[in-house]
Z-matrix of the N, CA and C atoms (Angstrom, degrees):
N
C 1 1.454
C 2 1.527 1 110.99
N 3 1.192 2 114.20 1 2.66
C 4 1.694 3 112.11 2 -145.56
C 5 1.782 4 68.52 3 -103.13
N 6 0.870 5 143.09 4 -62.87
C 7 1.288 6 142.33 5 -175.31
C 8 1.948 7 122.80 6 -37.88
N 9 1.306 8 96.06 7 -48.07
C 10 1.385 9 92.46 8 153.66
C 11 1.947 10 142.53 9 -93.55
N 12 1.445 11 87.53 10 -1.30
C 13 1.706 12 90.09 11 131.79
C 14 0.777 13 154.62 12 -46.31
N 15 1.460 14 89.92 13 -67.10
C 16 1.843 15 107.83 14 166.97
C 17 1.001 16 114.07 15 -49.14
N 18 1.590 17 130.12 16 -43.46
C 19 1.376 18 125.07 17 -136.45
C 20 1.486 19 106.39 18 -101.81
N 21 2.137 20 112.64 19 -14.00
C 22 1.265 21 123.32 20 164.96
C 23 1.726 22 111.15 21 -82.70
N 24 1.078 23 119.11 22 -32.65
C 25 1.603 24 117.61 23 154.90
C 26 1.129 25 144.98 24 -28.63
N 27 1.609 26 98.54 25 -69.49
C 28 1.504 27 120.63 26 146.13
C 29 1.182 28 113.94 27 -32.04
N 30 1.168 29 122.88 28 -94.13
C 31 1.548 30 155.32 29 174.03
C 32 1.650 31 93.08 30 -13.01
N 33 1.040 32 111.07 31 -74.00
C 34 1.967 33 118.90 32 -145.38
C 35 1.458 34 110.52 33 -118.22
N 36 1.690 35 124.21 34 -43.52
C 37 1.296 36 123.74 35 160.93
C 38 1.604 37 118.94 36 -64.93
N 39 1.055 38 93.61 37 -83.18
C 40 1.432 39 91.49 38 -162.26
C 41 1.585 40 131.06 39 -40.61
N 42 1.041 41 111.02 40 -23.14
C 43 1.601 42 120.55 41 165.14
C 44 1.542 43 117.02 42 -65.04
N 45 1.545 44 99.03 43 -40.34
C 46 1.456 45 83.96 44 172.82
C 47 1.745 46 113.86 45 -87.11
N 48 1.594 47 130.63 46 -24.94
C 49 1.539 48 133.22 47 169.03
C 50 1.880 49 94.68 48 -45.02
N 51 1.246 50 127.99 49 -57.40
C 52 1.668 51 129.30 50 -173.07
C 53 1.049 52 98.06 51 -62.27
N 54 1.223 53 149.08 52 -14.20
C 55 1.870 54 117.83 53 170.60
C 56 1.640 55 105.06 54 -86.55
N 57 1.137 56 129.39 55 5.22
C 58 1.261 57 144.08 56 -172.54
C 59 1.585 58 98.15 57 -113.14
N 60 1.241 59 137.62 58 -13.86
C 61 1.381 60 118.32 59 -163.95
C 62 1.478 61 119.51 60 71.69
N 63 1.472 62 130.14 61 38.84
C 64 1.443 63 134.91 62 -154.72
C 65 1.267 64 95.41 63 -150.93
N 66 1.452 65 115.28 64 -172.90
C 67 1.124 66 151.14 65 178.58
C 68 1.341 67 137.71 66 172.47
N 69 1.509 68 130.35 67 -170.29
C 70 1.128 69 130.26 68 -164.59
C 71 1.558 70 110.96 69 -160.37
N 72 1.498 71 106.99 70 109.76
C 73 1.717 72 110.37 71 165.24
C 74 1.522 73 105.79 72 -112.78
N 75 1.462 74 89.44 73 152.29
C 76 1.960 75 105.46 74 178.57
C 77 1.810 76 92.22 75 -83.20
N 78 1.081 77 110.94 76 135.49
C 79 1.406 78 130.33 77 140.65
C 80 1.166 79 123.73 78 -57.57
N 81 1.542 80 95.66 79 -92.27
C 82 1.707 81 104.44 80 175.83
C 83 1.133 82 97.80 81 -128.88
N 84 1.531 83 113.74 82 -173.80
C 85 1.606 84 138.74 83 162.11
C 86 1.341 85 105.22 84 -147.14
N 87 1.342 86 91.71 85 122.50
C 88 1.720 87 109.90 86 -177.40
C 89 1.758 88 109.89 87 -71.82
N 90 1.416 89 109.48 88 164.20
C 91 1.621 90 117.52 89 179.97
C 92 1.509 91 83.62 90 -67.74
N 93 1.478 92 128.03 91 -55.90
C 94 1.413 93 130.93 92 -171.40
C 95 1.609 94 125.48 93 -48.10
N 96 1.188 95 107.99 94 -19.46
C 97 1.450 96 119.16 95 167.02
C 98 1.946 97 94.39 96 110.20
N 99 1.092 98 113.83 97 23.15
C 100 1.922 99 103.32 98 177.96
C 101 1.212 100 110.51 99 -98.20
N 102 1.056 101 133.51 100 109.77
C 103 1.585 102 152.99 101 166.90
C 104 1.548 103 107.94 102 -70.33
N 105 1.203 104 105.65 103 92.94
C 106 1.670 105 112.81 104 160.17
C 107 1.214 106 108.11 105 -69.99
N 108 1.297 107 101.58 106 179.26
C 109 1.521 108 119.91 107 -142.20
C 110 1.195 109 128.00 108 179.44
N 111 1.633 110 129.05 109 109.22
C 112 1.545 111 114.34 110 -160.67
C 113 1.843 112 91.08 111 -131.09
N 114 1.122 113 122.53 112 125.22
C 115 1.269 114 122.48 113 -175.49
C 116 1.449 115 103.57 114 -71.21
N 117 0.757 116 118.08 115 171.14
C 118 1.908 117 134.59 116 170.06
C 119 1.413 118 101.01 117 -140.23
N 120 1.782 119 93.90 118 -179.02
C 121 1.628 120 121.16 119 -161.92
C 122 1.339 121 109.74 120 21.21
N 123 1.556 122 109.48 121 -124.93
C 124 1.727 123 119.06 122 -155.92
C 125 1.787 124 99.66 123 -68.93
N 126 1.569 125 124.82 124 -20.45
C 127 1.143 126 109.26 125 171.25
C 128 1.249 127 123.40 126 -95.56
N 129 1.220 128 142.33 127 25.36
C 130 1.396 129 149.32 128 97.59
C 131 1.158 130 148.61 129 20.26
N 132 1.216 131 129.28 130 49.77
C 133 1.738 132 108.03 131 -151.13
C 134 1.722 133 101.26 132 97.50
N 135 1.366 134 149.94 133 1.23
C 136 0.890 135 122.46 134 -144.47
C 137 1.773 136 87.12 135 -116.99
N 138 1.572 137 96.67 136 162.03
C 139 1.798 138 98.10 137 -145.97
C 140 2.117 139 85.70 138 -79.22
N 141 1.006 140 110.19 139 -12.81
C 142 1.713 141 117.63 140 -178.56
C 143 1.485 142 106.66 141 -88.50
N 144 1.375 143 124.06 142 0.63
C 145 1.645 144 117.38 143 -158.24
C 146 1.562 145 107.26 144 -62.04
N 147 1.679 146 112.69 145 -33.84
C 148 1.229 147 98.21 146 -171.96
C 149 1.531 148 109.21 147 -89.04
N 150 1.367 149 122.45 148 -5.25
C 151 1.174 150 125.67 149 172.56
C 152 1.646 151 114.42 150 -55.86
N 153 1.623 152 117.01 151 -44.83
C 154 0.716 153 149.13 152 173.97
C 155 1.146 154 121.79 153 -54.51
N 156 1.574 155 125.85 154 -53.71
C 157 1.306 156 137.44 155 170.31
C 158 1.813 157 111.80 156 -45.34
N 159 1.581 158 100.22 157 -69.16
C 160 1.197 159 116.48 158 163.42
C 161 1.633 160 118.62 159 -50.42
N 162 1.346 161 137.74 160 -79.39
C 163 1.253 162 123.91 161 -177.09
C 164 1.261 163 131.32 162 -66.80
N 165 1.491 164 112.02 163 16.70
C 166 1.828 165 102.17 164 -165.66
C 167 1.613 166 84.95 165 -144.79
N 168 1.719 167 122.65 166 -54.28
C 169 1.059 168 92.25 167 -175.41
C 170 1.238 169 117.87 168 -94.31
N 171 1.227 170 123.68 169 -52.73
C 172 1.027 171 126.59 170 162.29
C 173 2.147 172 140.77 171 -15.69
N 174 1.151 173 84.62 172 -41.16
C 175 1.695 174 105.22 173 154.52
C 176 1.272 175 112.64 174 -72.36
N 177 1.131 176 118.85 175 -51.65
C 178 1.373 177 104.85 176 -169.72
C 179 1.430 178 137.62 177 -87.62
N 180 1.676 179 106.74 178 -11.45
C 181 1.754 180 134.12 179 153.51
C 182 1.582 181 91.09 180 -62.89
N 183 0.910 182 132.41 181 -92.30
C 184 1.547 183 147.43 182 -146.16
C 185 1.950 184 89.30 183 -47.81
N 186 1.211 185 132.12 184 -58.15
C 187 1.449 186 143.90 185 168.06
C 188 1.167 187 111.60 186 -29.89
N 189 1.164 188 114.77 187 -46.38
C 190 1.699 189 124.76 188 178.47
C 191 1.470 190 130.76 189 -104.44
N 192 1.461 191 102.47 190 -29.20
C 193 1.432 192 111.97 191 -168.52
C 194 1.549 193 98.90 192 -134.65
N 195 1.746 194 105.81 193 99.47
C 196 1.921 195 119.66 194 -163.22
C 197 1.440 196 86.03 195 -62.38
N 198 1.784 197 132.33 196 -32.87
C 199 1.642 198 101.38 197 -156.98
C 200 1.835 199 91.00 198 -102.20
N 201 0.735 200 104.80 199 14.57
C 202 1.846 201 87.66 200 145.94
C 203 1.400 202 126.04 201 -85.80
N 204 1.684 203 121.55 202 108.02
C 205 0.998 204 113.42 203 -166.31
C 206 1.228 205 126.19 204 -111.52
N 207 1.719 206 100.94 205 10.96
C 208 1.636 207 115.06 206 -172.71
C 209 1.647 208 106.22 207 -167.44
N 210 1.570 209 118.45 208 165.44
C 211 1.389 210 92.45 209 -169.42
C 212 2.076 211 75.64 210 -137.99
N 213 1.213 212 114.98 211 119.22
C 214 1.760 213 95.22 212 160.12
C 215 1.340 214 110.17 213 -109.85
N 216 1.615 215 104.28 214 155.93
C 217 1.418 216 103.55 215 153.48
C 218 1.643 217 142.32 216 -105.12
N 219 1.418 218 120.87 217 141.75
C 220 1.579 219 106.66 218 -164.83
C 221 1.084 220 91.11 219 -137.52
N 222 1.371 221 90.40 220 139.80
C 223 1.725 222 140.27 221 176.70
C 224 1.452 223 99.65 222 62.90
Protein backbone atom coordinates (compact mmCIF):
# COMPACT_ATOMS: atom_id res chain seq x y z
CA UNK A 1 0.00 0.00 0.00
CA UNK A 2 2.93 2.18 0.83
CA UNK A 3 3.40 2.44 -2.93
CA UNK A 4 0.18 3.86 -3.66
CA UNK A 5 0.67 6.54 -1.29
CA UNK A 6 3.34 7.69 -2.71
CA UNK A 7 2.04 7.69 -5.96
CA UNK A 8 -1.34 9.76 -4.65
CA UNK A 9 1.15 12.28 -3.00
CA UNK A 10 3.03 12.79 -5.83
CA UNK A 11 0.16 12.96 -8.01
CA UNK A 12 -2.32 15.38 -5.92
CA UNK A 13 -0.48 16.50 -2.62
CA UNK A 14 2.54 17.52 -3.10
CA UNK A 15 2.02 20.01 -5.83
CA UNK A 16 -0.28 21.66 -3.98
CA UNK A 17 2.20 21.51 -0.22
CA UNK A 18 5.05 23.36 -3.06
CA UNK A 19 3.08 26.44 -3.74
CA UNK A 20 3.30 26.91 0.00
CA UNK A 21 7.01 26.14 0.38
CA UNK A 22 6.14 22.59 2.09
CA UNK A 23 5.93 19.20 1.66
CA UNK A 24 5.19 15.78 2.60
CA UNK A 25 7.15 12.43 3.53
CA UNK A 26 5.48 9.01 4.57
CA UNK A 27 6.89 7.70 7.74
CA UNK A 28 5.16 4.67 8.04
CA UNK A 29 2.00 2.83 7.01
CA UNK A 30 0.38 0.83 9.46
CA UNK A 31 -1.01 -3.02 8.82
CA UNK A 32 -4.21 -0.95 10.10
CA UNK A 33 -4.26 1.32 7.22
CA UNK A 34 -2.61 4.76 9.26
CA UNK A 35 -0.34 6.67 7.11
CA UNK A 36 2.09 8.74 9.08
CA UNK A 37 3.24 11.67 8.08
CA UNK A 38 5.85 14.32 8.89
CA UNK A 39 5.41 17.64 7.03
CA UNK A 40 8.52 19.48 5.78
CA UNK A 41 9.68 23.04 4.76
CA UNK A 42 7.09 25.97 5.10
CA UNK A 43 4.56 23.32 6.43
CA UNK A 44 6.51 22.67 9.37
CA UNK A 45 5.66 24.26 12.38
CA UNK A 46 2.90 25.86 10.56
CA UNK A 47 -0.04 27.06 12.92
CA UNK A 48 -2.57 25.23 9.93
CA UNK A 49 -0.36 21.93 9.75
CA UNK A 50 -2.99 19.89 11.16
CA UNK A 51 -5.54 21.55 9.16
CA UNK A 52 -3.58 20.52 6.45
CA UNK A 53 -2.87 17.02 7.33
CA UNK A 54 -6.56 16.47 7.57
CA UNK A 55 -7.95 18.55 4.59
CA UNK A 56 -5.39 18.08 1.87
CA UNK A 57 -3.82 14.98 2.69
CA UNK A 58 -5.71 13.10 4.32
CA UNK A 59 -8.79 13.53 1.91
CA UNK A 60 -7.12 12.77 -0.73
CA UNK A 61 -5.37 9.14 0.40
CA UNK A 62 -8.69 8.09 1.92
CA UNK A 63 -10.45 9.39 -1.83
CA UNK A 64 -8.31 7.09 -3.58
CA UNK A 65 -6.93 4.56 -1.44
CA UNK A 66 -10.42 2.80 0.63
CA UNK A 67 -7.71 1.03 3.05
CA UNK A 68 -6.35 4.18 4.25
CA UNK A 69 -8.24 4.68 7.16
CA UNK A 70 -6.55 7.49 9.02
CA UNK A 71 -3.84 9.92 8.28
CA UNK A 72 -1.50 11.16 11.57
CA UNK A 73 0.93 13.61 11.87
CA UNK A 74 4.44 13.26 13.70
CA UNK A 75 6.63 15.60 15.05
Amino acid sequence: MKEKVEKVLEEEVRPVLRMHGGGVEVVEVTDEGVVKVKLTGGCAGCPFSMMTTVGVVENALKSKIPEVKGVELIG
